[in-house]
N, C-alpha and C positions, 0 to 999 in steps of 0.2 A: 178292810182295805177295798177301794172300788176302783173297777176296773181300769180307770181314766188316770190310777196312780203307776201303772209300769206300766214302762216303754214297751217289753216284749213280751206278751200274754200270752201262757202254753193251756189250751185244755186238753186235759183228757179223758179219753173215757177208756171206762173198765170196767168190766162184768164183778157185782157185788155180789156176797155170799148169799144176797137174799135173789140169787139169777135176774135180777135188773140190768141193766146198764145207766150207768154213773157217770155224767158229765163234770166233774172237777177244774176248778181254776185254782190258780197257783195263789195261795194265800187265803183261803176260803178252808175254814175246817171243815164243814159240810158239804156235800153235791148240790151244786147249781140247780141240777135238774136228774129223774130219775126215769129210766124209758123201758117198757117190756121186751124192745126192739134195739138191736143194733143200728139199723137204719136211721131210727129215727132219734136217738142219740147222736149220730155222727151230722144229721141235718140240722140241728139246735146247736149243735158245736159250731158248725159251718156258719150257721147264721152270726153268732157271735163273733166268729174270727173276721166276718168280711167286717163286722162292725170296729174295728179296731186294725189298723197297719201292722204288718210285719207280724202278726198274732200266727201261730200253727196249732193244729188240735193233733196229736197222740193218741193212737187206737190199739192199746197194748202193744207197745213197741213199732209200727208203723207209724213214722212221723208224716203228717202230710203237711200241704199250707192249706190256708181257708179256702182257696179258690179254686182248688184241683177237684176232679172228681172223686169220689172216697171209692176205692175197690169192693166190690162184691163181698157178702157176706161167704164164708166158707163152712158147708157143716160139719162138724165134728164128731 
């Protein structure tokens, strides 16, 4: 399924058992993309979302839309 076939595109990302961060689209069995960084997971999401309307990226449970700025990483 490519992307150009749903109206409303959610990526998200989420930290993988292998400590990556995982960019996921809705209908894609595999991650899009896979990043050693939070950061730069959530700027590949971004890029995508601006590429498609109404699209939002999801950062474990923080919805945001493509065009907002993504909040600061927080250490845990």
């Amino acid at each position: 399924m490519g992307l150009d076939q749903e109206r409303d595109v959610v990526f998200r990302i989420s930290r993988g058992a292998n400590s990556r961060w995982h960019v996921n689209g809705k209908g894609f069995d595999k991650p899009l993309a896979s990043f050693d960084h939070e950061k730069d997971a959530c700027s590949y999401a971004k890029d995508l979302a601006k590429a498609k309307r109404g699209s939002k990226v999801v950062v474990e449970g923080r919805e945001l839309t493509g065009r907002l700025s993504l909040p600061a990483h927080n250490s845990r």
